[in-house]
C-alpha positions in Angstrom: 59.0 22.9 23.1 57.1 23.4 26.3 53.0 23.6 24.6 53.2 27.0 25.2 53.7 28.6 21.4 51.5 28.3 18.8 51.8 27.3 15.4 51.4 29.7 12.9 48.3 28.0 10.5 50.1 28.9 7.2 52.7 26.4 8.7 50.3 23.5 8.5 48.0 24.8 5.4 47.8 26.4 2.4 45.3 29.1 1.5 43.9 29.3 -2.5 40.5 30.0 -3.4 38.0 27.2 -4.5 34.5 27.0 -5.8 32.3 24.2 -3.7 29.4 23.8 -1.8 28.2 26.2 1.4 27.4 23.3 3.1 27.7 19.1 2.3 24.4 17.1 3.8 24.8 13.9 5.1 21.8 10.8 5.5 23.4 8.0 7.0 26.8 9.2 7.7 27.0 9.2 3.7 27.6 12.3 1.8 24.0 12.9 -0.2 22.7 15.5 -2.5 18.5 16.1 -2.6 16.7 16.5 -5.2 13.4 17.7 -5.7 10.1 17.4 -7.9 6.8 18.4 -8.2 4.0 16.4 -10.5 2.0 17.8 -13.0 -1.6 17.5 -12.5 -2.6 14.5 -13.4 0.4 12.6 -12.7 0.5 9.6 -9.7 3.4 9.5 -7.3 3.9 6.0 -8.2 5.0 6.0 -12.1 7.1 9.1 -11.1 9.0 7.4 -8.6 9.7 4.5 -10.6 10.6 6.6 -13.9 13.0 8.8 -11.1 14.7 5.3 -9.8 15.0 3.8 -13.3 16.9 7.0 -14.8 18.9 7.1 -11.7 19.9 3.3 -12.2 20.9 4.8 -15.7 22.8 7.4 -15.4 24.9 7.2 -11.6 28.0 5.8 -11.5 28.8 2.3 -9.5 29.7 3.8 -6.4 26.6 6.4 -6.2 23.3 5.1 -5.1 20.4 6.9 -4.8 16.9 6.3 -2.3 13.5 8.4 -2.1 13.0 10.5 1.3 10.0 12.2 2.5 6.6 11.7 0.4 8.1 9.3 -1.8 9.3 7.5 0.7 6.4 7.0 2.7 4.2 6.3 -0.4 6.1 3.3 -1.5 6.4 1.9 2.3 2.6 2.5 2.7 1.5 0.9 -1.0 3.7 -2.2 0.1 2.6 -2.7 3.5 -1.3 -2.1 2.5 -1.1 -5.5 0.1 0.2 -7.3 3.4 -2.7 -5.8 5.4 -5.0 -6.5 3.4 -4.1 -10.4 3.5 -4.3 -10.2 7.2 -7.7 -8.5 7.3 -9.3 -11.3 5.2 -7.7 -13.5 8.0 -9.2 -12.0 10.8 -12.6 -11.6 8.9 -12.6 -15.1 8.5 -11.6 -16.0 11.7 -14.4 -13.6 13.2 -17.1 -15.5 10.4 -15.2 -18.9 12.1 -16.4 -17.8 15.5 -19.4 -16.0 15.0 -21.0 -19.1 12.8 -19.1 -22.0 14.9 -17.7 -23.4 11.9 -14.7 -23.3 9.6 -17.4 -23.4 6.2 -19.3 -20.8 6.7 -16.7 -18.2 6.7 -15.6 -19.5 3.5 -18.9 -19.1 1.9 -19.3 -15.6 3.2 -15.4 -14.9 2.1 -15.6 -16.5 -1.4 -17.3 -13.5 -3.1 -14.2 -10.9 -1.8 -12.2 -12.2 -4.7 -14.6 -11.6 -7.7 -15.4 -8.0 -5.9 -11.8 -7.1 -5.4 -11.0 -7.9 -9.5 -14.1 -5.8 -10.3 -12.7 -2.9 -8.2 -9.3 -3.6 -10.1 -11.1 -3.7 -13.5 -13.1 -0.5 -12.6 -9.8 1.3 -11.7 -8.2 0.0 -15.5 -11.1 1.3 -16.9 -11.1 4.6 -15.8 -7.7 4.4 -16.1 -7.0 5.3 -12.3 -3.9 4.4 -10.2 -3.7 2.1 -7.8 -3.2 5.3 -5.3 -4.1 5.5 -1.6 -7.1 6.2 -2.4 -7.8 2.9 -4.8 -6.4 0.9 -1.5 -9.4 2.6 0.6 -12.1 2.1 -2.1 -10.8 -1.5 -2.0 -11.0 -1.6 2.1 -14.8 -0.5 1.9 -15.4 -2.7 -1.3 -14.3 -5.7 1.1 -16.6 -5.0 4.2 -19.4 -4.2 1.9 -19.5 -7.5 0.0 -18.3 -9.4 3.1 -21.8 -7.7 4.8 -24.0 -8.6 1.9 -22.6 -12.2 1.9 -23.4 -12.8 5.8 -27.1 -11.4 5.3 -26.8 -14.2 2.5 -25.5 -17.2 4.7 -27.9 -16.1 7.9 -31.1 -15.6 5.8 -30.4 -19.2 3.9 -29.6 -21.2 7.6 -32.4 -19.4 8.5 -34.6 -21.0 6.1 -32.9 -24.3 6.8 -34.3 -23.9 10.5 -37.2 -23.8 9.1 -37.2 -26.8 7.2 -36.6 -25.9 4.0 -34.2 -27.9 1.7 -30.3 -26.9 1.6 -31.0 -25.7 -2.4 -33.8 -23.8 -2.3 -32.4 -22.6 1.0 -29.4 -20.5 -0.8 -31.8 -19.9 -3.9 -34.4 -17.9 -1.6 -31.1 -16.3 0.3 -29.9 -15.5 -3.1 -33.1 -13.6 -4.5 -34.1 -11.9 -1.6 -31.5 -10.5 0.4 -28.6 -9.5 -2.5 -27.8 -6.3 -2.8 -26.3 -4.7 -6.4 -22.8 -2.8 -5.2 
């Protein structure tokens, strides 16, 4: 044969009607079907997500695995990396306290009341029966530099009063009384 005459394509095929797809998507070189859904009002992304992942753990075979895209996706990245960033802003707020007062005790003082603010922002959420939603992590954001601000008018108004020659005690006790504010 010289590669001059074609082959006929019933030589190398066979033609019969099927039913199948228009078109196959692909994510990741792998084969992959979408599905979508909408919540109900009322309903957080969150318990959806998990209920969606749990059924599919359920009911897809061995081979088939199945991962969120889009919305879901970047919900359940965010929610994960905000516990993270939180940690590292109570770093850096105490590092800032470290330098600002010139010593590693201070920021401690100022810092210890983030924990017993942070459970009463958790406790408010279970009462109301909220989600811990985006929204929750930005309440909790504010609820942080609100008590951290009350606690250094605290810790500056009682080493003010030390200055001034007042005992350590009665110091924190004045601090206490006069410059808390309710949140």
């Amino acid at each position: 044969d010289d590669g001059q005459r074609m082959v006929p394509l019933n030589a190398v095929t066979s033609w019969h009607p099927v039913i199948g797809p228009q078109a196959v998507n692909h994510i990741n070189q792998f084969t992959s079907v979408t599905m979508f859904f909408n919540l109900k009002p009322g309903y957080a992304i969150g318990p959806a997500t998990q209920f969606v992942q749990q059924t599919a753990k359920q009911i897809l075979p061995p081979g088939i695995q199945g991962a969120l895209q889009g919305e879901a996706l970047t919900f359940q990245n965010t929610v994960s990396d905000l516990a993270i960033l939180m940690l590292v802003a109570v770093f850096v707020m105490y590092v800032i306290l470290a330098i600002l007062y010139e010593s590693y005790l201070h920021p401690i003082t100022v810092l210890s009341s983030l924990p017993v603010a942070l459970l009463g922002g958790l406790l408010t959420l279970w009462l109301f029966g909220a989600e811990a939603s985006l929204y929750a992590y930005i309440g909790m954001f504010m609820l942080m530099g609100i008590v951290k601000k009350n606690g250094i008018m605290i810790v500056d108004f009682a080493e003010q009063r030390v200055r001034q020659g007042i005992a350590d005690d009665q110091a924190i006790h004045d601090a206490s009384m006069e410059r808390f504010r309710p949140i």
